[in-house]
KOLVEXNU-594816 format. One line per 10 residues: for each residue x, y, z of C-alpha. Coordinates in Angstrom, 2 decimals. Layout:
REM KOLVEXNU-594816
X Y Z  ... $
END
This chain:
REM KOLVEXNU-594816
-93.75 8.98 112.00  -93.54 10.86 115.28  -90.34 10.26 117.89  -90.88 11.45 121.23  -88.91 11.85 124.46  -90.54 10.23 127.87  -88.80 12.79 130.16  -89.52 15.04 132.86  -85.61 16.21 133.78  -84.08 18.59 132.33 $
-81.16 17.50 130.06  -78.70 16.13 130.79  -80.87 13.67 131.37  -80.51 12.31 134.70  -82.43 8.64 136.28  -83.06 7.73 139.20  -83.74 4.02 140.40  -84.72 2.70 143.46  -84.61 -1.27 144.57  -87.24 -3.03 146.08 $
-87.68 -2.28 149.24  -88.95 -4.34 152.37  -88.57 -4.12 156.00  -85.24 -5.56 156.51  -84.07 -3.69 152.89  -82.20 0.06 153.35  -82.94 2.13 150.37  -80.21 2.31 147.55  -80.58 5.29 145.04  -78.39 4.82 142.20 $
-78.05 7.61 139.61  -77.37 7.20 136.14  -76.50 9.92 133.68  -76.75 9.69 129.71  -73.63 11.29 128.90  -74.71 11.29 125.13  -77.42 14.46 126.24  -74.70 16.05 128.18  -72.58 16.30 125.09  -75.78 17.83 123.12 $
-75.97 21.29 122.14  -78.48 22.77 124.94  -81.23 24.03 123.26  -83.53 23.47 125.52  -82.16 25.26 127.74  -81.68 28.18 125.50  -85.35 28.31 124.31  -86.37 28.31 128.24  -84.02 31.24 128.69  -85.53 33.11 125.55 $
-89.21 32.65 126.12  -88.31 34.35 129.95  -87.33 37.34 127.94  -91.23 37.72 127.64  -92.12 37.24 130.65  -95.55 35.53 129.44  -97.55 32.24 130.52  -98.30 31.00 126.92  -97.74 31.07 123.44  -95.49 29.47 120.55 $
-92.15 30.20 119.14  -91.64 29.45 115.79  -88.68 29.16 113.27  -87.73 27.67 110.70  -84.21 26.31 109.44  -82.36 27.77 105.71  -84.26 25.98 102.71  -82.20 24.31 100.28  -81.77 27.17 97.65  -80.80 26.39 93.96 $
-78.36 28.98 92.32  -79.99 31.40 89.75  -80.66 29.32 86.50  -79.01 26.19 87.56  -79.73 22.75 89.41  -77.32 23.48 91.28  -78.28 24.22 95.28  -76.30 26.87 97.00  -73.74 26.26 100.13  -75.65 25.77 102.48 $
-75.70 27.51 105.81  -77.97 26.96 109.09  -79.86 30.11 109.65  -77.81 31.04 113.67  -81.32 32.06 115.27  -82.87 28.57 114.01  -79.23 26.58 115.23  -79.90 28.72 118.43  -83.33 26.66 119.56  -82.43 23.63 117.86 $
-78.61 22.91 117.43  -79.92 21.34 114.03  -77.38 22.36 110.93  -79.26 19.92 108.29  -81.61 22.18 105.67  -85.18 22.32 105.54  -86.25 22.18 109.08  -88.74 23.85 111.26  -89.00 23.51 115.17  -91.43 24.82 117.40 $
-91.34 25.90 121.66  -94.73 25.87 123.05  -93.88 28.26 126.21  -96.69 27.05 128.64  -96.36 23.10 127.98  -92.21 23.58 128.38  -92.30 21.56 124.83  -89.43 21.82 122.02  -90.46 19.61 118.72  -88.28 19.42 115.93 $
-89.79 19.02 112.34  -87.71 17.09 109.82  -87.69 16.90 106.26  -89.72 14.53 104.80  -88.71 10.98 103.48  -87.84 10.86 99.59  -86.98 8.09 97.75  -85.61 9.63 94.82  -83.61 12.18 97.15  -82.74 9.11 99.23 $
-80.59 7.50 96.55  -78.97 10.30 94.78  -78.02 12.03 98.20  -78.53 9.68 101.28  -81.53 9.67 103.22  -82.27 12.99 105.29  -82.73 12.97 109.00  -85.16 10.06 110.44  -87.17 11.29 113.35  -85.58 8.35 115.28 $
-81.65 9.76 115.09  -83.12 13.39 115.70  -84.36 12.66 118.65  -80.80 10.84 119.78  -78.70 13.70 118.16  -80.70 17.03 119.59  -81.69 18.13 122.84  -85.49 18.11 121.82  -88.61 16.87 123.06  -90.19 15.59 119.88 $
-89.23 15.13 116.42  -91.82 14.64 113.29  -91.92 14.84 109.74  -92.88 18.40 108.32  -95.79 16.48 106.66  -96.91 16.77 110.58  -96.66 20.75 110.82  -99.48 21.98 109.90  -101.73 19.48 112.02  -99.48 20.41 114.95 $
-100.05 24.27 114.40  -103.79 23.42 114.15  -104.55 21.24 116.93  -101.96 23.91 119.24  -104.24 26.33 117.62  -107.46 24.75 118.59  -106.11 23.85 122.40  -104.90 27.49 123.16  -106.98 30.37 123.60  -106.17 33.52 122.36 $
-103.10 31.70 120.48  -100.30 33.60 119.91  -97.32 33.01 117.46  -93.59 34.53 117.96  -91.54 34.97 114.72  -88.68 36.70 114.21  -89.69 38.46 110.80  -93.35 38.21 109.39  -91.66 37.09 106.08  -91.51 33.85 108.64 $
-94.76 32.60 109.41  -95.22 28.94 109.45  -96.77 27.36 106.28  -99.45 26.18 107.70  -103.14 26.20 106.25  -105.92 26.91 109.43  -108.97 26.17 109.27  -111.40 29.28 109.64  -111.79 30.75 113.47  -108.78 28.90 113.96 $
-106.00 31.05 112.67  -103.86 32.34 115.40  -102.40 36.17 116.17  -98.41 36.50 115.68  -96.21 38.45 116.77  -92.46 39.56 115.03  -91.90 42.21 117.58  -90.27 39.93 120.80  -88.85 37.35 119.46  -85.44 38.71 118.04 $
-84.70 41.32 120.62  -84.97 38.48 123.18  -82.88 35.62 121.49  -80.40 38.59 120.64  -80.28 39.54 125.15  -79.56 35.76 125.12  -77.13 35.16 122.42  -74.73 37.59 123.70  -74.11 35.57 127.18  -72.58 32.48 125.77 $
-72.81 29.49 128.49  -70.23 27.00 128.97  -71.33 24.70 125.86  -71.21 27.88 123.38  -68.00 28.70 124.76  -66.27 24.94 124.31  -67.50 25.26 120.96  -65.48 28.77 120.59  -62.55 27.56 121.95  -62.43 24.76 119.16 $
-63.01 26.82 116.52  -59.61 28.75 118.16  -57.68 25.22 118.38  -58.10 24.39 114.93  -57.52 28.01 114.04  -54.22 28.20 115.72  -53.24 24.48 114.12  -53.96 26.58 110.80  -52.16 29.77 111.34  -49.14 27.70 112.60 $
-48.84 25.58 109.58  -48.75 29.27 107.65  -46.05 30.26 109.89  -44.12 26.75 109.32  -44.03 27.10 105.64  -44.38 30.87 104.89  -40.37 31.00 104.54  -40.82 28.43 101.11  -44.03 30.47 99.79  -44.00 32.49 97.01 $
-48.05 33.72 96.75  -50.61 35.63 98.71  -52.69 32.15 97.51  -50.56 29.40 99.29  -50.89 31.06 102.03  -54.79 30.79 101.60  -54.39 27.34 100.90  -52.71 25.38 103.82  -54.87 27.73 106.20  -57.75 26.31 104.58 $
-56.14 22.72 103.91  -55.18 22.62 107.87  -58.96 23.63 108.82  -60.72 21.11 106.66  -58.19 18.06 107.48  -58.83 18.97 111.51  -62.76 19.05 110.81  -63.13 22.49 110.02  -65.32 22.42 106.80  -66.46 26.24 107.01 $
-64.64 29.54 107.74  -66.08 31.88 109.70  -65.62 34.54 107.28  -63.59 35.44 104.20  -59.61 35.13 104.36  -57.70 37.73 104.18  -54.25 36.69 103.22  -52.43 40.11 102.51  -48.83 40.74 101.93  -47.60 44.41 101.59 $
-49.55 47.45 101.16  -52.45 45.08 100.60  -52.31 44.66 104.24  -53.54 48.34 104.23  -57.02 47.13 103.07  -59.16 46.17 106.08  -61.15 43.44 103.98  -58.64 42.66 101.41  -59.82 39.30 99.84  -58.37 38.56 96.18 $
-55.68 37.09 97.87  -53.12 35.88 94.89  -50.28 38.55 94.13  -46.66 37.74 94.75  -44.48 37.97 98.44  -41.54 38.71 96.97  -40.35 42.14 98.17  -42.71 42.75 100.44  -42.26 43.17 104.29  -45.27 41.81 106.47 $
-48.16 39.49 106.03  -51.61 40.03 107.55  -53.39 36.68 107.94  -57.00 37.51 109.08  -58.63 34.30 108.92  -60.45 31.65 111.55  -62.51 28.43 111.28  -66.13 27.67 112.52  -66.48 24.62 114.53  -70.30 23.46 114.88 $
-71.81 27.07 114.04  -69.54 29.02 115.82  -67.16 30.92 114.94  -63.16 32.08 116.03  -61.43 35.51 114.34  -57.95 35.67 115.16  -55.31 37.85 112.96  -51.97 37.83 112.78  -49.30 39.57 111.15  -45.84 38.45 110.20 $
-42.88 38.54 108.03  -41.81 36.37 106.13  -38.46 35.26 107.58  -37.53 35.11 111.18  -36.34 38.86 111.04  -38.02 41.61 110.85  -37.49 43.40 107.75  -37.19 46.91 108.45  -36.70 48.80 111.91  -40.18 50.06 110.71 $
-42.14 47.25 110.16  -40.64 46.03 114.22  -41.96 49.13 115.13  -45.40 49.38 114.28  -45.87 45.73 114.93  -44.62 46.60 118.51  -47.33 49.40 119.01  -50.16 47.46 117.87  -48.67 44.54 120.42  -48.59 47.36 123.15 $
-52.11 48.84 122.04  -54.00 44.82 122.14  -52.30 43.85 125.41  -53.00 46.85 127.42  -56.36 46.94 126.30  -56.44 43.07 126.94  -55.10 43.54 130.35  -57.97 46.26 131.28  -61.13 43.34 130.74  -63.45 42.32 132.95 $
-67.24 42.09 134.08  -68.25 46.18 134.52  -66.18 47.87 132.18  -66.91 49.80 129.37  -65.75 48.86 125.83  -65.83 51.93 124.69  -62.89 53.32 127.44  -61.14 50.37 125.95  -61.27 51.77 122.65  -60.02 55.05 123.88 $
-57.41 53.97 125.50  -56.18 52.32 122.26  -56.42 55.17 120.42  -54.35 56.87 123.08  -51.34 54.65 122.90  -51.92 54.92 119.26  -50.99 58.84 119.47  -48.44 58.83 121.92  -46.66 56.06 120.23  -47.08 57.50 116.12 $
-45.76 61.24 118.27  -42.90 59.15 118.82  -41.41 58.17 115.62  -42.50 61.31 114.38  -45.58 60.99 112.10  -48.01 63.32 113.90  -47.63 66.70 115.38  -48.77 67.97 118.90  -49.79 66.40 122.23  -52.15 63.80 123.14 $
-54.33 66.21 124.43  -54.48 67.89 121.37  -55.00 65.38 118.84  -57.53 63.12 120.59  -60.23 65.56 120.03  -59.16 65.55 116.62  -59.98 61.83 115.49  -56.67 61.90 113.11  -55.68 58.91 114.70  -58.62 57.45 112.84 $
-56.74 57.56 109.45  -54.00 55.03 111.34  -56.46 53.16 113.30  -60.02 53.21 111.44  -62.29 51.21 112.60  -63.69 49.60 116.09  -61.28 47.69 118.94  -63.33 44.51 118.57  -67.21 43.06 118.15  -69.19 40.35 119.96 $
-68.34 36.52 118.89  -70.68 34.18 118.87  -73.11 31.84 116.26  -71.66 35.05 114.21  -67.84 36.26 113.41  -70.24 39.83 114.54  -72.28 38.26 116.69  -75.72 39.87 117.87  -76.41 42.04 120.69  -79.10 43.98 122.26 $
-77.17 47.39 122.17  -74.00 48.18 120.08  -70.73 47.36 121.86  -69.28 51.03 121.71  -72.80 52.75 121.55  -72.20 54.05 118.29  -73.81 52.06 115.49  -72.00 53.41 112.94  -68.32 52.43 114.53  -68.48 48.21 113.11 $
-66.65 49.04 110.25  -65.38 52.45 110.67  -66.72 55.98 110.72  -66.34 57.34 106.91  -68.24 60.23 104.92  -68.97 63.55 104.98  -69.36 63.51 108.91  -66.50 61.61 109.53  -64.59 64.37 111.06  -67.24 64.99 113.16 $
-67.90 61.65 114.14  -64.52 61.18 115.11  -64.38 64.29 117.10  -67.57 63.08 118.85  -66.23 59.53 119.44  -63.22 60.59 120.36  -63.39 62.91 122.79  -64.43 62.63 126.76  -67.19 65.17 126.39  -69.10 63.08 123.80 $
-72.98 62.47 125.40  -72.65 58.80 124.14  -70.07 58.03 127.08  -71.97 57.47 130.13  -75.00 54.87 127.62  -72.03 53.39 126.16  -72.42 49.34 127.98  -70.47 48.06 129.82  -69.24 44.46 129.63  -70.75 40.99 131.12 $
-69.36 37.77 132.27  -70.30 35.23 129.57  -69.76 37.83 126.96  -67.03 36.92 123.88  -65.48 39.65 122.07  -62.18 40.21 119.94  -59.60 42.81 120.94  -57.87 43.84 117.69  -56.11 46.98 117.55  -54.96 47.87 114.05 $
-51.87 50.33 112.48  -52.34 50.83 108.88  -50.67 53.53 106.21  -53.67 53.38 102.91  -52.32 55.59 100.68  -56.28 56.47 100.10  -56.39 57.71 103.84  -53.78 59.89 103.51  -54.36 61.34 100.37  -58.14 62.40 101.71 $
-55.90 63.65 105.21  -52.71 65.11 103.47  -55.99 67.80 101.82  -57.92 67.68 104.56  -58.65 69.02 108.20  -55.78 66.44 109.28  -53.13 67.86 107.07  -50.97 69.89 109.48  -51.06 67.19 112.35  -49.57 64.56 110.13 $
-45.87 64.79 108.86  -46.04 62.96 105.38  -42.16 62.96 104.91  -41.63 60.44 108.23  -44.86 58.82 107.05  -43.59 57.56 103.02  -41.31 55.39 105.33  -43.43 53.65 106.54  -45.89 52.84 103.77  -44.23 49.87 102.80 $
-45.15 48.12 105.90  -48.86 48.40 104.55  -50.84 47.03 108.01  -50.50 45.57 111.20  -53.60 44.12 112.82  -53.02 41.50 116.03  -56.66 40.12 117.10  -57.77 37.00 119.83  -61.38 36.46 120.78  -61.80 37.51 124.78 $
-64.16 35.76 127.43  -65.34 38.50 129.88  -65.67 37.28 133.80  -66.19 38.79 136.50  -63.13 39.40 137.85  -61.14 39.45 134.49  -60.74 37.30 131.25  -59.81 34.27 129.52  -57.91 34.45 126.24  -59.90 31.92 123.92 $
-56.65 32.34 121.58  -53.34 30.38 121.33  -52.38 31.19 118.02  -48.42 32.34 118.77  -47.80 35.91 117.99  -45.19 38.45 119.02  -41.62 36.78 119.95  -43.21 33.20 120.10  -44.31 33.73 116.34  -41.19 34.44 114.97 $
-39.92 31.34 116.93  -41.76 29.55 115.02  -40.80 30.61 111.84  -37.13 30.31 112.83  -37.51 26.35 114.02  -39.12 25.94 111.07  -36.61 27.73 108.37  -33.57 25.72 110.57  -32.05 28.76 111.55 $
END
């Protein structure tokens, strides 16, 4: 069975009609727009943009969609999720798909999985052709029983045919007959969807904002009822409960839900030890809506009051840090200066209350503010919670997670400093571009203990420093839209004075 659209617009599809006309009749256009295709996701418009990355005439993209997957020794499938290059061209989260973009012919055809019976009544039928067609922004939709005559009749019609995949594990499945098999290519295809995928257009970035609604709804119920919680786990719980009742079935990533010194672990994830006695809470946590995701963090006590003149002031620094840095966005400048600049206010600010030793000037080239602050200002948002790019957001590949190792004092030194030869490569920022800003405080015991015998020993003052271990972390993040004369916060969640409001009006205090 083969569904096919009759259209020669570009979606949203637009008609126009024209009445009949005779010599004493004026001509009456009257347009008429299908506001079902403007909702769609546009992924026609997205494989149009990615096959210009080539700057070729002919040729077929191919992909294909995450199989359904059983877990190891069970009949049990794993959770499924839609592979993001595959959602990309096709906007298609159902398993077991394939789709195909034949450059010269401007076609995008969709292949479905085909009908089962057995499937049908144990699970529900899977995706007709028919509602395909309806639900995507796609030329053509067919059975996958269809592929591999497709393949061979594009094959046969194309000379010289040529294949793009993104990995040569991903060829198509198909079976050609002999003079008939076609050349491929793995080289082009993911370097150009990754130049695309990092300018989000305004349908990617509806979908962002959301994922940020919902995610705020969810980190405000925490703050409502964090007063009456006794576990790192309830915590867990109504963020998740909140997410899935709004919509939100999937997370973007792991939550991290951690109270204490637990807050001093950048991925912490076990998420189930006690509040009681300890001061802050770091809730790194955000919902995906359609794909996309959100990654907002916030951290909090757990009463209206701050718990310690401490914990006020660190929170207070990291504040400072994220809204200058914040305040500095827009279309031309370089991430990297941002990052800088963070680290800056980071040093003046910990010379302050006392827990390092010198001048600014003299401790920038020493990267010791890395064992406060150990990892990068933000990442690229997208189909990913680190979304894809053509070149690495600081110019330093290593800086995602951190710089750690035997080279870390090195690394720091050369990140650090003005006179490192990655500064003037180091990209600058785009309009269309999303990207979190979260500046981070932290006292790991483990840090020290590697600084307190290291090159960093004499710079830090471990006496002031045991005061504030019990604070554990403070991380404050919202996702960022780059334009070209500034930015748009994508993130609502409250934080700062407006947080704590919230868990006053809620404790009726």
């Amino acid at each position: 069975m083969t569904a096919i659209r009759d259209n020669t617009t570009s979606s949203p599809e637009v008609l126009l009609e024209a009445c009949d006309i005779d010599q004493d009749t004026d001509y009456t256009i009257v347009l008429r727009i299908d506001y079902d295709s403007m909702n769609k996701y546009p992924a026609k418009q997205h494989a149009r943009r990615v096959a210009a990355q080539f700057n070729v005439t002919g040729g077929l993209i191919y992909l294909t969609g995450q199989q359904t997957r059983l877990l190891e020794d069970s009949d049990q499938s794993r959770p499924f999720r839609q592979r993001r290059y595959f959602f990309y061209l096709s906007g298609v989260d159902e398993a077991d798909c394939h789709l195909t973009y034949d450059i010269r012919r401007d076609k995008l055809i969709l292949f479905v999985p085909n009908f089962d019976v057995r499937r049908a009544i144990w699970m529900g039928p899977t995706l007709r052709p028919e509602d395909a067609l309806s639900r995507y922004d796609v030329d053509g939709v067919e059975y996958f029983e269809a592929l591999d005559q497709y393949l061979a009749h594009w094959s046969q019609n194309n000379p010289d045919p040529l294949i793009y995949v993104l990995h040569e594990s991903q060829k198509p499945p198909a079976v050609f007959a002999v003079g008939l098999e076609p050349q491929y290519d793995s080289s082009k295809l993911l370097p150009a969807m990754d130049a695309c995928r990092v300018i989000k257009d305004d349908h990617e970035i509806g979908l962002i904002k959301r994922a940020n609604e919902v995610t705020t709804a969810a980190h405000t119920a925490v703050l409502q009822n964090v007063s009456r919680m006794q576990n790192e786990a309830e915590i867990h719980g109504t963020f998740l409960q909140t997410c899935v009742s709004q919509g939100a079935h999937s997370q973007a990533y792991e939550i991290i839900a951690a109270s204490g010194e637990n807050a001093a672990t950048l991925h912490y994830t076990k998420n189930n030890e006690l509040l009681k006695g300890r001061q802050l809470v770091c809730l790194d946590a955000g919902a995906e809506w359609n794909c996309y995701a959100c990654d907002v963090t916030r951290t909090f006590p757990l009463s209206c009051q701050w718990p310690s003149e401490e914990a006020r002031e660190i929170y207070e620094i990291v504040q400072l840090m994220q809204e200058e840095c914040i305040s500095r966005i827009k279309q031309g400048v370089r991430f990297r200066d941002l990052h800088l600049l963070a680290h800056d206010i980071a040093i003046e600010q910990l010379l302050r209350l006392g827990i390092l030793r010198g001048t600014v000037d003299e401790l920038r080239p020493t990267g010791v503010s890395m064992v406060f602050f150990p990892h990068g200002l933000g990442h690229h948002l997208g189909l990913e919670v680190h979304d894809v790019s053509p070149e690495s957001i600081n110019a330093l590949q290593n800086n995602k997670e951190g710089l750690q190792g035997e080279n870390a004092v090195e690394a720091c030194m050369e990140f650090l400093t003005e006179m490192s030869p990655c500064t003037q490569s180091a990209p600058t920022l785009k309009a269309g571009m999303v990207l979190t800003v979260e500046p981070g405080i932290y006292f790991s015991r483990l840090a020290l203990k590697e600084a307190k015998r290291g090159f960093w020993k004499d710079l830090i003052d471990m006496d002031v420093v045991e005061r504030y271990i019990p604070v554990g972390g403070v991380r404050i993040e919202d996702d960022i839209l780059v334009t070209k004369d500034g930015y748009e916060n994508l993130t609502t969640a409250p934080k700062g004075a407006a947080m704590l409001e919230v868990i006053r009006q809620a404790a009726g205090v």
